[in-house]
C-alpha positions in Angstrom: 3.8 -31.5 5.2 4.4 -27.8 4.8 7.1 -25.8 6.2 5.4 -23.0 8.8 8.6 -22.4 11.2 12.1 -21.6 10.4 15.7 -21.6 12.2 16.9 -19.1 14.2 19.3 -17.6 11.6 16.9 -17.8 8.8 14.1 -16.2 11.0 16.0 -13.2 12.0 16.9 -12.8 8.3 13.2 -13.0 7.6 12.1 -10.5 10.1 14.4 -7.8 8.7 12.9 -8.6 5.4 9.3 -8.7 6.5 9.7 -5.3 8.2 11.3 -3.5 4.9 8.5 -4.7 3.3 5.3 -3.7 5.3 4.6 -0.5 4.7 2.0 -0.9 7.5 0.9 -3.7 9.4 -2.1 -5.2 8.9 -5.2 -3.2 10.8 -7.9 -5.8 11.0 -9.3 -9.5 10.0 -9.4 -9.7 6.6 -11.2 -12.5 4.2 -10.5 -12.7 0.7 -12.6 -15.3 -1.3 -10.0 -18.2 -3.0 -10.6 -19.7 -6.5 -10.6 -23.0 -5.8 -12.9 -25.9 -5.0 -10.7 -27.7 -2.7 -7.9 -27.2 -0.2 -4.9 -30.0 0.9 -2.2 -27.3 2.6 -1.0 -24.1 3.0 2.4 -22.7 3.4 3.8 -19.1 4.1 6.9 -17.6 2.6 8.0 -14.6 5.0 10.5 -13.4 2.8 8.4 -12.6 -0.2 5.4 -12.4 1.9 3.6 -14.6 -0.1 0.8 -17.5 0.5 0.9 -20.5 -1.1 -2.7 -22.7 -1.0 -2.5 -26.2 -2.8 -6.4 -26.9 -4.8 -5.8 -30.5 -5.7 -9.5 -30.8 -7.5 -8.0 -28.0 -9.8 -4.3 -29.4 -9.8 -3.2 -25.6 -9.3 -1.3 -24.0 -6.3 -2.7 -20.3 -5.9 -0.5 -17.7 -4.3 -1.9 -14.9 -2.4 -0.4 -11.6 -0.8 0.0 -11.3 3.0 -3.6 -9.0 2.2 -5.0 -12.6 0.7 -5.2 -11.1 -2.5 -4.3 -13.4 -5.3 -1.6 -12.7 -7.3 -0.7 -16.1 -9.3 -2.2 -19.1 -9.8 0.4 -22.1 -10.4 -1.3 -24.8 -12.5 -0.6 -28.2 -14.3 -0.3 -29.9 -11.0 -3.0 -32.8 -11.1 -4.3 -33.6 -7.3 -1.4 -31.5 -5.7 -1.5 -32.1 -2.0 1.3 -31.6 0.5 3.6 -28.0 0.7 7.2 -27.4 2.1 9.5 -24.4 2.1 13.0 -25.0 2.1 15.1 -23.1 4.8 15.8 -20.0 3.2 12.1 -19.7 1.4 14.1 -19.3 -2.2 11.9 -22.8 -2.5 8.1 -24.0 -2.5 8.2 -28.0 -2.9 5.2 -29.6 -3.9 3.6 -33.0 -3.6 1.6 -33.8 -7.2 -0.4 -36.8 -6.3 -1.8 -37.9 -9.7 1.6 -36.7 -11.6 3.7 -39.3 -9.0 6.1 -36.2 -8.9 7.6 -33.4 -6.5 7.6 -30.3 -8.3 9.8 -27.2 -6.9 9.4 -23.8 -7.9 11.6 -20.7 -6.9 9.7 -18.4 -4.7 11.3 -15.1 -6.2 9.6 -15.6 -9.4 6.5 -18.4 -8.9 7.8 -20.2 -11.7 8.6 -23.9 -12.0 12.2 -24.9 -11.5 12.7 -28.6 -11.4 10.3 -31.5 -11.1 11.5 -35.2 -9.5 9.5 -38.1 -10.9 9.4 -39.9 -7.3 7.1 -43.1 -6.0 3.4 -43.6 -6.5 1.0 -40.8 -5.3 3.2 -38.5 -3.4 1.0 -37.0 -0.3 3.3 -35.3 2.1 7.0 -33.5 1.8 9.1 -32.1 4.7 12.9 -31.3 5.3 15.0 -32.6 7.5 18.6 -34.1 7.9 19.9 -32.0 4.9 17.3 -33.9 2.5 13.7 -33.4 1.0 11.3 -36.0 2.3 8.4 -37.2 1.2 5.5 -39.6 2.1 3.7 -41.5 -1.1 1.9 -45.0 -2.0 -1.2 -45.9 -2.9 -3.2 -48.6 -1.1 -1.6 -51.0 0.7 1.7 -49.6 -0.9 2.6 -46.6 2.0 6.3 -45.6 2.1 8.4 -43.3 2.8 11.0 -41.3 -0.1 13.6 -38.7 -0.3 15.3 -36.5 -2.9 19.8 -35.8 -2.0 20.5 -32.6 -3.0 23.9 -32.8 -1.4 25.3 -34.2 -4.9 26.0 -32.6 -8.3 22.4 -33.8 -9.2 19.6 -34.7 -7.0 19.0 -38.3 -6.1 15.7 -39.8 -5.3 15.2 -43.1 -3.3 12.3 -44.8 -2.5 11.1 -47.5 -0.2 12.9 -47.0 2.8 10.4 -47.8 5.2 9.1 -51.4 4.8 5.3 -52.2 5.4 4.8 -49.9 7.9 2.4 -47.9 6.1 -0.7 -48.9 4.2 -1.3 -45.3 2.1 1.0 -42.8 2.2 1.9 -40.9 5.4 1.9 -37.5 6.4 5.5 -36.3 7.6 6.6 -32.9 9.2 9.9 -31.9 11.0 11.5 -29.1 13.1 13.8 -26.6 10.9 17.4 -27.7 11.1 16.0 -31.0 13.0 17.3 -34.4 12.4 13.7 -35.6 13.6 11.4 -36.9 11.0 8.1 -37.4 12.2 5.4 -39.4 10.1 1.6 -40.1 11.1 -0.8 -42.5 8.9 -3.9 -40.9 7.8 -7.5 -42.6 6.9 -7.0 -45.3 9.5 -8.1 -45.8 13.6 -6.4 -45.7 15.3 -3.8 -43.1 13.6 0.0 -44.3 13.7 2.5 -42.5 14.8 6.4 -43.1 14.4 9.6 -40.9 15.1 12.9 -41.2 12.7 16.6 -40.2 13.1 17.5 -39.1 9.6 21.1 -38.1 11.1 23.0 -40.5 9.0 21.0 -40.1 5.4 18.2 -43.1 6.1 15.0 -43.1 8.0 15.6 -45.0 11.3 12.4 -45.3 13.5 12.9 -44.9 17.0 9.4 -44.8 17.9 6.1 -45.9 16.9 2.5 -45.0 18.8 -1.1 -45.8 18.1 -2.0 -43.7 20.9 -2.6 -40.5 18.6 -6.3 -40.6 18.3 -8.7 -41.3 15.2 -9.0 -39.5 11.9 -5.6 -37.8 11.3 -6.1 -33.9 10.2 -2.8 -32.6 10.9 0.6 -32.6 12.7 3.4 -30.5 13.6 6.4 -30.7 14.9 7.3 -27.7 17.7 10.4 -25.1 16.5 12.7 -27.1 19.3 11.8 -30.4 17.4 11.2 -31.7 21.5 7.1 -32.3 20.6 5.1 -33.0 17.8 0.9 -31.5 18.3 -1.7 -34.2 16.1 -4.3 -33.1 15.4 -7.4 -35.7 15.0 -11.0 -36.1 15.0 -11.1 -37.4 18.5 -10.1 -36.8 20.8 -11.9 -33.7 21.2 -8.6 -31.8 21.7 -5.1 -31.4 20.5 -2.8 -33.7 21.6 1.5 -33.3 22.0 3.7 -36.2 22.3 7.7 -36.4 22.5 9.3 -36.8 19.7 12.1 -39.1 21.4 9.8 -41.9 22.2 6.1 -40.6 21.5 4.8 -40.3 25.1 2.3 -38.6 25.9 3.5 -35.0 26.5 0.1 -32.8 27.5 -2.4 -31.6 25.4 -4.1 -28.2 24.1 -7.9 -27.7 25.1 -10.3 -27.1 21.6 -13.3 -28.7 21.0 -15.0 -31.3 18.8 -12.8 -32.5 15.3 -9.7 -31.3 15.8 -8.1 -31.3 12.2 -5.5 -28.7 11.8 -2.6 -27.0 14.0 -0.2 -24.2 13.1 2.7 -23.4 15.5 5.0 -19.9 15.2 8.8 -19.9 15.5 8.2 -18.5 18.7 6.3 -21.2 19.6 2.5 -20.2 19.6 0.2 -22.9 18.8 -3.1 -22.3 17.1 -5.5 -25.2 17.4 -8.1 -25.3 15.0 -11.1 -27.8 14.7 -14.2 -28.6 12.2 -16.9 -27.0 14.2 -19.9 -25.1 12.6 -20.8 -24.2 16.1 -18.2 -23.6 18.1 -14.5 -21.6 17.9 -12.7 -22.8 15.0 -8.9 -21.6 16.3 -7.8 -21.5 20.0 -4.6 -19.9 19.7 -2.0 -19.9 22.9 1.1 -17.7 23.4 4.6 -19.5 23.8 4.1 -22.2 26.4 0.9 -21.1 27.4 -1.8 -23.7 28.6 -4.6 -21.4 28.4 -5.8 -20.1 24.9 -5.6 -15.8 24.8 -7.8 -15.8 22.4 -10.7 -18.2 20.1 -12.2 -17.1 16.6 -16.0 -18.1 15.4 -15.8 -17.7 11.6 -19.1 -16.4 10.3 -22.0 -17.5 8.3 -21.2 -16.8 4.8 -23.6 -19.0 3.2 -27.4 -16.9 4.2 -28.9 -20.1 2.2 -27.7 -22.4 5.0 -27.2 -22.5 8.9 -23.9 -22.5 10.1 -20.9 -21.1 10.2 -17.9 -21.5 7.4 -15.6 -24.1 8.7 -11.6 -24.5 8.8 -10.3 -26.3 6.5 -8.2 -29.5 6.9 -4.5 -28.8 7.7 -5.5 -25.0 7.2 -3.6 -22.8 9.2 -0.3 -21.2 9.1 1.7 -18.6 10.4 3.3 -15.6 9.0 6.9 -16.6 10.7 7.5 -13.3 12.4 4.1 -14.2 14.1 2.3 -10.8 13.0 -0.8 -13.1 11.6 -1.9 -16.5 11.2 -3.6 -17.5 8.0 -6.7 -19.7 7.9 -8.4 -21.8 4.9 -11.9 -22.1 5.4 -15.2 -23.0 3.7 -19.4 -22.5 3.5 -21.5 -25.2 3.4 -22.0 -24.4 -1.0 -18.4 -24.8 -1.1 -17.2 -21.1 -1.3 -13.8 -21.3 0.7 -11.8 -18.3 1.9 -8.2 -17.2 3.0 -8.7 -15.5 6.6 -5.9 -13.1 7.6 -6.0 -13.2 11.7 -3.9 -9.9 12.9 -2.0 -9.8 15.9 -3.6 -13.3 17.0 -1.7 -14.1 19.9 -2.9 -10.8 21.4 -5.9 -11.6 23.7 -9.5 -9.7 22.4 -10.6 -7.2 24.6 -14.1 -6.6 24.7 -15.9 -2.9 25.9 -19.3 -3.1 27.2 -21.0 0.4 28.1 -24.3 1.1 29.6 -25.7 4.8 29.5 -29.3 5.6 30.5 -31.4 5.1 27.9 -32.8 8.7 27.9 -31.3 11.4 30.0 -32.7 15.6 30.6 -30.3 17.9 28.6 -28.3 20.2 30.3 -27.9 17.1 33.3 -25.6 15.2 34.9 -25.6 11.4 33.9 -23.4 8.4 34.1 -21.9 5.7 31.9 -20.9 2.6 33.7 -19.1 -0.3 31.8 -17.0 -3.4 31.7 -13.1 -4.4 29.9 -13.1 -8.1 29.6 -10.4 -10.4 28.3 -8.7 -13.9 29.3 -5.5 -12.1 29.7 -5.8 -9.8 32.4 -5.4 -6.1 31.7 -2.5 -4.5 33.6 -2.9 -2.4 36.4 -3.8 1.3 36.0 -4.9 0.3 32.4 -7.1 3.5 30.3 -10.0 4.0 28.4 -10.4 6.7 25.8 -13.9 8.0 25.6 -15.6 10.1 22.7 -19.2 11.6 22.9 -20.5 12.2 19.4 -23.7 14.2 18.9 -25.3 16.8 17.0 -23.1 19.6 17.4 -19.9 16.8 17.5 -20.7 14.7 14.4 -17.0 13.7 14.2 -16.8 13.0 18.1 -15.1 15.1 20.8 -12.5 13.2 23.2 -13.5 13.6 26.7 -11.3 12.5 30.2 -10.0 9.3 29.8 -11.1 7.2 32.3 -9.2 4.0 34.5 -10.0 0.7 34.5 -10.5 -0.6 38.0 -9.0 -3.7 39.2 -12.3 -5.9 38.5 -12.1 -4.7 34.9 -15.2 -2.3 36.1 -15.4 1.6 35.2 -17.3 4.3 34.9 -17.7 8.2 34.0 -20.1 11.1 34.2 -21.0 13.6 31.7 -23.1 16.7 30.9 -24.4 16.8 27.7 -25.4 20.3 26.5 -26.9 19.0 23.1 -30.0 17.2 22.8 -31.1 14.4 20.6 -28.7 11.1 20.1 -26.0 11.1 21.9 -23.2 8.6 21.8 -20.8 7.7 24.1 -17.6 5.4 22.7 -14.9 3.8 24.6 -12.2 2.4 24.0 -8.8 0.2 24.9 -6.2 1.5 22.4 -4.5 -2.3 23.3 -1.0 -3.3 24.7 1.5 -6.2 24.2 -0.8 -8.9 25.6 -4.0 -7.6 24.3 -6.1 -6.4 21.2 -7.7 -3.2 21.2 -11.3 -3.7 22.2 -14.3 -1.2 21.4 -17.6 -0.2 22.8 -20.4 2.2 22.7 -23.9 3.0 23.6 -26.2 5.8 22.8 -28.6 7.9 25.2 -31.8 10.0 23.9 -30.8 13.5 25.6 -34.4 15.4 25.8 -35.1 18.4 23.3 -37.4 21.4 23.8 -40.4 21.3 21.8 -41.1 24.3 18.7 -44.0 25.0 17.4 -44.2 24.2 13.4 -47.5 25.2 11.2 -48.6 24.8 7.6 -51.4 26.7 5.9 -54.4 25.3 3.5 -55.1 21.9 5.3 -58.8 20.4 4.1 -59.1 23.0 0.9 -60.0 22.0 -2.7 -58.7 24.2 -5.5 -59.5 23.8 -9.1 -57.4 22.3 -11.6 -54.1 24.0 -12.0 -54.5 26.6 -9.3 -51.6 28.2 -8.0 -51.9 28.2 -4.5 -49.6 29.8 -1.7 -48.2 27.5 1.4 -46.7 28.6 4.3 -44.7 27.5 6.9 -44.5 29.0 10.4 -41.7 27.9 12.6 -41.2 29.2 16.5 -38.8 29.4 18.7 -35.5 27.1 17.8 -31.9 27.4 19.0 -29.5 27.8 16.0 -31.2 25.9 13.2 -34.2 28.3 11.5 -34.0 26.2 7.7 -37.6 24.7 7.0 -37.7 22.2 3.9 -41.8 21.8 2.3 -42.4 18.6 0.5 -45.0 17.7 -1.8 -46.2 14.1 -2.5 -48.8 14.2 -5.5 -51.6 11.2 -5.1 -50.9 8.3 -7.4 -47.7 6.0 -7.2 -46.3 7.8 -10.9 -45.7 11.0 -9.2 -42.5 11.1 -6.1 -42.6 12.8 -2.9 -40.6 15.7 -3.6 -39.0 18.5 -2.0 -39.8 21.6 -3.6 -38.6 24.2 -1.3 -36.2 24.0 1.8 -34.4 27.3 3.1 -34.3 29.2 6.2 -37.6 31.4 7.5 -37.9 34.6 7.3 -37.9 37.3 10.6 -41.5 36.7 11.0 -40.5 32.9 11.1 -42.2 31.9 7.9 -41.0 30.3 4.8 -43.5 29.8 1.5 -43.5 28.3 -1.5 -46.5 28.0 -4.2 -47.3 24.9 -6.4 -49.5 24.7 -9.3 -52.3 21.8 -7.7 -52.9 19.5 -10.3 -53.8 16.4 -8.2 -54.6 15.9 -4.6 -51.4 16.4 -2.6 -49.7 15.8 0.8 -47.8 19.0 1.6 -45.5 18.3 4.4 -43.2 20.9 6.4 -40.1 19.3 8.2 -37.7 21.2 10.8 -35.2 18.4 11.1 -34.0 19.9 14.7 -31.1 21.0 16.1 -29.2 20.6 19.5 -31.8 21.8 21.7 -35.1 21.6 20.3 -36.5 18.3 18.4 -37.6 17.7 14.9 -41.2 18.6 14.0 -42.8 17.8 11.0 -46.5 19.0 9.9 -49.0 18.2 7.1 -51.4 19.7 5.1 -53.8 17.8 2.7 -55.3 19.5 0.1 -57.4 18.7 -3.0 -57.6 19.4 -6.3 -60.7 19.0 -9.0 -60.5 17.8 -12.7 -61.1 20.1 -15.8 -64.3 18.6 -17.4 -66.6 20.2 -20.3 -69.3 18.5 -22.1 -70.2 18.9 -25.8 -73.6 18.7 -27.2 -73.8 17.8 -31.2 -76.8 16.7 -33.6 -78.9 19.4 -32.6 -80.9 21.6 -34.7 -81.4 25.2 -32.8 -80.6 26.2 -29.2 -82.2 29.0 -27.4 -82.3 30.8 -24.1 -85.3 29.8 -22.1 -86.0 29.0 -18.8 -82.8 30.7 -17.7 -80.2 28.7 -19.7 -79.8 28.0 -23.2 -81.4 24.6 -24.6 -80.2 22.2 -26.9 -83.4 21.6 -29.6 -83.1 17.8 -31.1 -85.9 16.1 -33.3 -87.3 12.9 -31.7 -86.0 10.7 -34.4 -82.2 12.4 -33.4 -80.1 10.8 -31.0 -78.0 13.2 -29.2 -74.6 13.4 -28.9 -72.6 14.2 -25.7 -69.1 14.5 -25.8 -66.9 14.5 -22.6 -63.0 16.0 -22.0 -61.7 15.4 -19.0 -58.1 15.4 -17.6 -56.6 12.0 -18.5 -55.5 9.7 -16.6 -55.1 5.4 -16.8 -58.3 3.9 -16.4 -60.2 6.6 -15.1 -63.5 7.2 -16.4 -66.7 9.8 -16.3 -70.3 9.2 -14.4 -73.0 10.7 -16.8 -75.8 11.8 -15.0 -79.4 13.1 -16.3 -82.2 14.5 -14.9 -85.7 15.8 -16.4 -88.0 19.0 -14.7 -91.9 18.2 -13.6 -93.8 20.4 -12.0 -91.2 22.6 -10.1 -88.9 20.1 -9.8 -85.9 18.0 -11.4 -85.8 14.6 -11.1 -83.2 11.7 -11.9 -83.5 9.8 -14.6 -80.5 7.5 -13.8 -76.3 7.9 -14.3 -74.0 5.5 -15.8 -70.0 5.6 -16.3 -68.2 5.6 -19.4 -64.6 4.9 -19.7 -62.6 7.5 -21.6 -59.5 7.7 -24.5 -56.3 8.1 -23.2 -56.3 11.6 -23.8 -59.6 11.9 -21.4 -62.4 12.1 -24.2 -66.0 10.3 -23.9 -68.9 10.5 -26.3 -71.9 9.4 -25.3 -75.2 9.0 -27.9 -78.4 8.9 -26.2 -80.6 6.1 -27.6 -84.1 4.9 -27.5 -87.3 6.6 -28.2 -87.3 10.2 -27.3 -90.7 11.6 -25.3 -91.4 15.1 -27.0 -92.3 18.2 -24.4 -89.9 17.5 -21.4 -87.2 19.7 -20.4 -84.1 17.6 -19.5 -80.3 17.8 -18.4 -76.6 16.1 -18.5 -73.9 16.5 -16.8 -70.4 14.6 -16.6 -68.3 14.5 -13.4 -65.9 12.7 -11.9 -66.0 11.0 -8.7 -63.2 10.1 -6.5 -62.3 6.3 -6.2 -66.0 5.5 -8.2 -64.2 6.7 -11.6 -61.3 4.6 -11.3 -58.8 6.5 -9.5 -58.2 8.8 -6.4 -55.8 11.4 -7.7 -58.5 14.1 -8.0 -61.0 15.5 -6.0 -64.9 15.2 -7.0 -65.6 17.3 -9.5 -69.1 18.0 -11.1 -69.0 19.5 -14.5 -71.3 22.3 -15.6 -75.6 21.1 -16.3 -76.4 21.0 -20.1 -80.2 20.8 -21.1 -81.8 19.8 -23.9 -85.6 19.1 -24.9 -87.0 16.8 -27.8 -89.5 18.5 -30.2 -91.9 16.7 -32.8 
C-alpha cells in the first residue's frame, strides 16, 4: 500500500520544502496524458515534488512532476503493483509481482538502490513498527512479510501470518503507527484484520468480514484511530477502528467505491468507478459532508461516458495543496489529474442580463453564488463589462452577496452591440473562486451603406469603378469592398478597405473578368450597427470566329461575304476565353425573302486554351445567303462564370 500521509515532524519539514520549491501554486485542474496501459498505485513524494504511478502491464514506474508532466520512467519491474514512501521520502519501495522482489529506489536521484528477493508475488508494502511490510502469495498461498532494517543488513522474513490469507493482501498503516492493517482482495466478503507490530511480529488483534465486497482500496487515517475501505458495495465508503474493527461511520459517494486518499490533515477524498456520476467526494478534516465532488470528462468522442478513476488512484500532495487522480477512457487512454485546492468548496456564478437592452438605458443584472460551504457574510463580487469600446473589460462597483446567496446590479451601457457582463468570487479559505457571465445585445442606430453598378454587364476585362457611400456613423468611418469572382477556383477577397472620404465615399476599380459579387462591409462601431451591401455584376467572354477554305470575299448586302465552292466544306474556327469544360453554341441562320431564318445550333466543346473549329459538312445548296455565329451561354456551355455573350454574325454563300 503506498505511503500518502506523513508524521508530524516529517510534514512540517516537507512543507518548508514544498514552499521553497513552488514558485507558484498551481492555478487550475490540470490533466496530463500517462504512458502506460495500466495502473496498480500511486504515491506522492512532497519533498522532491514528484509522482510516482506503478504500470504493472509495462513493468515500469513513471514519475511525473507536481504539473503531471513526466519526467522519468522507471523500468525492469515485471507486474509492479503496490508503492510506499518511507518517512523522510529519501525512499520509494516497490512491490514487483512477477520478479517476487521489493525494489527500493532513492527519491533524490530515481535510480535503483537495493532490491530484496522476498516471498511469492509481492502485492502490497507499507511501514510500520520500524520495519517495511509487505503482503504476497499466490493462490491459496496469502501471507504476510517484512524486511529489518534495524540491523547492519536488512533481514527479510516470511510467513508470519498462517492461513489467514488465500492471495496476497493489501496492507496500509498510519506514519509512526504500530498499527498494521491488512484487507483480502478478490474475495466476498472482503476480510479485514488489525496487527500490533510493537514488538517486531504481526499480532492480530482483530479480524472483520464486515468490510463489504470487491476490495479497491484502504487507508489508514494520520492518527492511526480508523482505517476508510473502499469496496464495490456498499455504495459508499466505509471507516472502522482500527483497535477492534467496528464499525466507525461512513463517507457518502456513490456506486463502486474503489479508491480513497486521506491528507495529513486529515481530508478524505472518496473516489468511486462511475461513468455517470462524481468520481471524488472530497471532505475537509472531520467533515461529514463533502465540500466539493468532481465529474471527470468524456475524453473518448468515440464512446459515451465519462473517463473513470482508477483503482487505488488518488493521492495527496502532503501539504494538502492538490490531490492527484489516475484515471482512464473507455479505449484505454489514462491520465494524471492534478485537482487544485480541492478541499476548497466550488463556487458557482450564475448571471442573468436582458437579453437585449436600448443603449444609453438603465438595465439590470440579477444572479446567484452557490456552494455547499456557505459563503461568509458580507462576501463580494467583482464585476467587469466588456464591450466594444472595452475589449479588455472595465471593472465596475463591486457588488454584495446577500445572505440567500442572491445579488444583483444595474448598469448604463453607453456602447452598443455585445455587451458582456462578468462576475466573479475572487474565493476565500473555504471556497474556490467561482465565475460567471452573460451577454446582452445593447441596440445600435442604423447607417445608411450603398454600392454602385448592381445588375450591369461589362465586357471582358473592363475596368470598372465601385463606390461605396457610407452615412452617418459615430467614430468608425473605415469601409472594406470585397470581391468574390464566380467559380469555386477564385476566393472572396478583399481588395480595398480604408476610411471614406468627406463626401462619405470610398472606391476602388477592378478589372471584371468573370461575374462577381462586390460586397461593401461597415463592421460598426459603438453606436451604430454593422451594414453590409451587395452589388452583382456581370461580365461577357472575348469570342471571335474564323472563317478558312474560302475562295474570295466581298462586300455586299452590307457586310462582307465569305465565297466557298459547293464541293468546299467550310471552316469555322472559334477562340473564346478558356475555361474547364466550357464549350461554344454554334448557331446558323440563312436569309429568304426579307428575312433570316434558323437553320439549327449545336455546341462544341473547346481546347483548353478556348479554341473550336468547326467544318461544315454535307451537300452545300448554291444561291443562299447564310450566317454563323459562336456565343456563349451561361450555365448551357458548361459553366456560370460569365455572362451570355454573342459573338459577332459571319456570312458566307455557296457558289457553283
Amino acid at each position: 500500500m503506498r505511503r500518502r500521509t506523513l508524521t508530524t515532524a516529517t510534514a512540517l519539514a516537507v512543507l518548508l520544502s514544498s514552499a521553497a520549491l513552488a514558485a507558484t501554486p498551481a492555478a487550475a485542474d490540470t490533466a496530463r496524458t500517462l504512458p502506460v496501459k495500466q495502473t496498480a498505485d500511486i504515491a506522492v513524494d512532497g519533498v522532491h515534488q514528484r509522482v510516482f504511478v506503478s504500470d504493472p502491464a509495462n513493468g515500469k514506474i513513471v514519475v511525473t512532476d507536481y504539473a503531471g508532466t513526466v519526467v522519468k520512467q522507471l523500468t525492469g519491474l515485471p507486474g509492479v503493483v503496490g508503492l510506499e514512501l518511507s518517512a523522510d521520502s529519501g525512499t520509494l519501495y516497490a512491490a514487483v509481482r512477477d520478479a517476487d522482489a521489493i525494489v527500493a529506489f532513492d527519491t533524490a536521484t530515481d535510480t535503483e538502490s537495493a532490491r530484496y528477493a522476498v516471498g511469492d508475488s509481492p502485492l502490497s508494502v507499507a511501514v510500520a513498527g520500524g520495519k517495511l511490510w509487505f503482503g504476497y502469495g499466490a493462490a491459496a498461498e496469502g501471507n504476510i512479510g517484512s524486511v529489518d532494517f534495524s540491523g547492519e543488513q536488512p533481514v527479510v522474513t516470511l510467513a508470519q501470518e498462517g492461513n489467514l490469507w488465500y492471495l496476497a493482501p493489501m496492507l496500509d498503516a498510519a506514519p509512526g503507527s504500530n498499527t498494521l492493517i491488512a484487507g483480502a482482495i478478490g474475495q466476498s466478503p472482503v476480510g479485514l484484520a488489525s496487527y500490533d507490530v510493537s514488538s517486531g511480529a504481526p499480532v492480530r488483534t482483530a479480524y472483520s468480514t464486515d468490510a463489504g465486497s470487491n476490495l479497491g482500496d484502504l487507508q489508514v487515517t494520520p492518527d492511526g484511530q480508523d482505517v476508510i475501505v473502499a469496496s464495490g458495495a456498499p455504495y459508499h465508503h466505509q471507516v472502522f477502528k482500527t483497535s477492534d474493527l467496528t464499525a466507525d461511520g461512513s463517507y457518502a459517494s456513490d456506486a463502486y467505491p474503489n479508491s480513497v486518499a486521506i491528507a495529513p490533515d486529515g481530508a478524505v477524498a472518496a473516489g468511486i468507478s462511475g461513468a455517470y456520476e462524481p468520481d471524488v467526494y472530497v471532505y475537509k478534516p472531520g467533515g461529514t459532508t463533502s465540500v466539493r465532488e468532481y465529474d471527470f470528462p468524456d475524453t473518448d468522442t468515440s464512446v459515451t461516458g465519462a473517463d473513470e478513476l482508477a483503482a487505488a488512484g488518488l493521492a495527496w500532495a502532503p501539504d494538502g495543496s492538490r490531490l492527484f487522480a489516475v484515471t482512464s477512457n473507455y479505449s484505454g487512454v489514462y491520465s494524471l489529474r492534478v485537482l487544485d485546492a480541492p478541499t476548497r468548496a466550488a463556487t458557482a456564478v450564475t448571471v442573468t442580463a436582458p437579453t437585449t437592452a436600448p443603449r444609453a438605458q438603465k438595465l439590470t443584472v440579477k444572479g446567484k453564488v452557490t456552494s455547499k460551504v456557505a459563503l461568509p457574510a458580507g462576501a463580494q463580487l467583482t464585476v467587469t463589462r466588456t464591450d466594444l469600446e472595452n475589449t479588455s473589460g472595465k471593472a465596475l462597483a463591486p457588488v454584495t452577496v446577500k445572505a440567500d446567496g442572491t445579488y444583483s446590479f444595474t448598469d448604463t451601457p453607453t456602447v452598443g452591440g455585445k455587451v458582456k457582463y462578468t462576475v466573479k468570487y475572487a474565493g476565500d479559505a473555504d471556497h474556490a473562486s467561482g465565475t460567471g457571465s452573460d451577454t446582452v445585445d445593447v441596440s445600435r442606430a442604423k447607417t445608411t451603406l450603398t454600392l454602385n453598378n448592381n445588375g450591369k454587364v461589362y465586357s471582358y476585362g473592363a475596368d470598372v469603378k465601385f463606390t461605396a457611400h457610407l452615412g452617418t456613423t459615430y467614430k468608425n468611418r473605415k469601409v472594406e469592398i470585397w470581391a468574390d469572382p464566380f467559380g469555386s477556383d477564385k476566393a472572396n477577397k478583399l481588395v480595398k478597405s480604408g476610411t471614406v472620404n468627406s463626401s462619405g465615399n470610398l472606391s476602388v476599380t477592378l478589372d471584371l473578368k468573370r461575374d462577381a459579387k462586390i460586397t461593401a462591409k461597415f463592421l460598426g462601431d459603438a453606436r451604430y450597427a454593422p451594414r453590409t451591401v451587395s452589388s452583382t455584376v456581370g461580365a461577357k467572354v472575348k469570342v471571335s470566329t474564323a472563317v478558312s477554305r474560302h475562295y474570295k470575299t466581298k462586300y455586299t448586302w452590307g457586310h462582307t461575304y465569305y465565297y466557298f465552292k459547293k464541293t468546299k466544306n467550310p471552316l469555322f474556327t472559334t477562340t473564346m476565353t478558356a475555361y474547364p469544360n466550357r464549350k461554344q453554341r454554334m448557331e446558323f441562320e440563312f436569309y429568304y425573302a426579307g428575312k433570316w431564318y434558323d437553320l439549327g445550333s449545336e455546341y462544341f466543346g473547346m481546347t483548353s486554351a478556348g479554341v473550336s473549329a468547326v467544318e461544315l459538312t454535307g451537300e452545300h445548296e448554291t444561291g443562299y445567303r447564310m450566317r454563323v455565329r459562336s456565343s456563349y451561354i451561361n450555365s448551357s456551355s458548361g459553366d456560370t462564370v460569365n455572362s451570355t455573350t454573342h459573338g459577332s454574325w459571319k456570312y458566307f454563300i455557296f457558289t457553283s
